[in-house]
N, C-alpha and C positions, 0 to 999 in steps of 0.2 A: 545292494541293488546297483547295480551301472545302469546309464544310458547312455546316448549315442544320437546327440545331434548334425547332422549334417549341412554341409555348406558354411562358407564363413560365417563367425560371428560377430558382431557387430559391437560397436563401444557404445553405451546407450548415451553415454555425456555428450558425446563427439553427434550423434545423430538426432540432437536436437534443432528444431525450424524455432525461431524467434519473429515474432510481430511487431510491427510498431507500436504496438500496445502493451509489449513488457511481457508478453504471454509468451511460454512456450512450450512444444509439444513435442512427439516424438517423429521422427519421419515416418514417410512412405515406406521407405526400405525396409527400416529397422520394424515397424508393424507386422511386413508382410515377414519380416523373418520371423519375429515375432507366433505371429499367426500360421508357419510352417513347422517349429518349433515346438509350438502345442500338441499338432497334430501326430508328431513322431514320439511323444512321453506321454501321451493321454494313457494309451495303453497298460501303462506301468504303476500308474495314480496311487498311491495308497487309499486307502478306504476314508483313513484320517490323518488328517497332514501329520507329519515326524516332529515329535516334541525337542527331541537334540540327538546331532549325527554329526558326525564329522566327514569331513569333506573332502576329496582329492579331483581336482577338473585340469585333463589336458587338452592341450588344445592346440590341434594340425591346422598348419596354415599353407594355401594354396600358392602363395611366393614369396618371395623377400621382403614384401612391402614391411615395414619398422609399423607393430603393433605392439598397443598397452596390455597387458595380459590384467592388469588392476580393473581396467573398464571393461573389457570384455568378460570378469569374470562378472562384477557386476550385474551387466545384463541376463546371463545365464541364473544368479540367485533371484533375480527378482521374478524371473521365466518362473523359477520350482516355487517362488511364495504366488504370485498369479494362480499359480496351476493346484494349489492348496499340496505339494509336495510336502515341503517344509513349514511352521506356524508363521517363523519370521526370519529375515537373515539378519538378526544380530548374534551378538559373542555368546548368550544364553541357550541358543538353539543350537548355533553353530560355533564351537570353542574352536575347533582345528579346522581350517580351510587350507588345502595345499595346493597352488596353482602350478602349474608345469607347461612350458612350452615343448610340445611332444616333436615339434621339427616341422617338416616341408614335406605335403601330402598334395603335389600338385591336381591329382587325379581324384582324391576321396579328401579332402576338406572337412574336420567335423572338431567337434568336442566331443571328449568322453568323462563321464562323471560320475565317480562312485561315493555310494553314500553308506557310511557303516550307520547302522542306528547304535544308538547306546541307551540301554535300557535305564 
């Protein structure tokens, strides 16, 4: 299965708001990517989340700016457990994760994510 996220992705650690209260949540930004997100994989959803698959996500980025590929991938597993893709992103579901910076896509910006299932 591939998908095909578009527009930059976001590091979810890095797009945290903190309160004076010790609380903290995710941004505006990162929700509404978040919530853009959804809407471009909803379509793909398995019926029931992938018990274990392994994983290959790259990821075009729109300029030079110096990004984490660790946190951004982050945000994208947690995107496919939300979205009931995958059951959980730990080592049991997901044994192989291979992240790849695919280069500088000033024009088309996205992630692409392919999921083998392993039966």
């Amino acid at each position: 299965m591939k998908l095909i996220i578009t527009g930059r992705t976001p590091s979810k650690k890095n797009s945290r708001i903190n309160t004076r209260s010790g609380r903290s949540f995710p941004s505006k930004k990162y929700q509404e990517w978040h919530n853009e997100a959804t809407w471009q994989i909803m379509k793909h959803r398995p019926i029931v989340p992938i018990k274990k698959a392994e994983m290959t996500i790259t990821i075009f980025f729109p300029d030079l700016r110096r990004s984490d590929l660790s946190n951004k991938a982050e945000s994208i597993m947690d995107l496919l457990v939300d979205n009931r893709f995958i059951e959980d992103d730990n080592h049991e579901v997901v044994p192989k994760l291979t992240l790849i910076s695919g280069g500088i896509d000033r024009k088309e910006p996205r992630c692409e994510i392919n999921i083998d299932i392993i039966a």
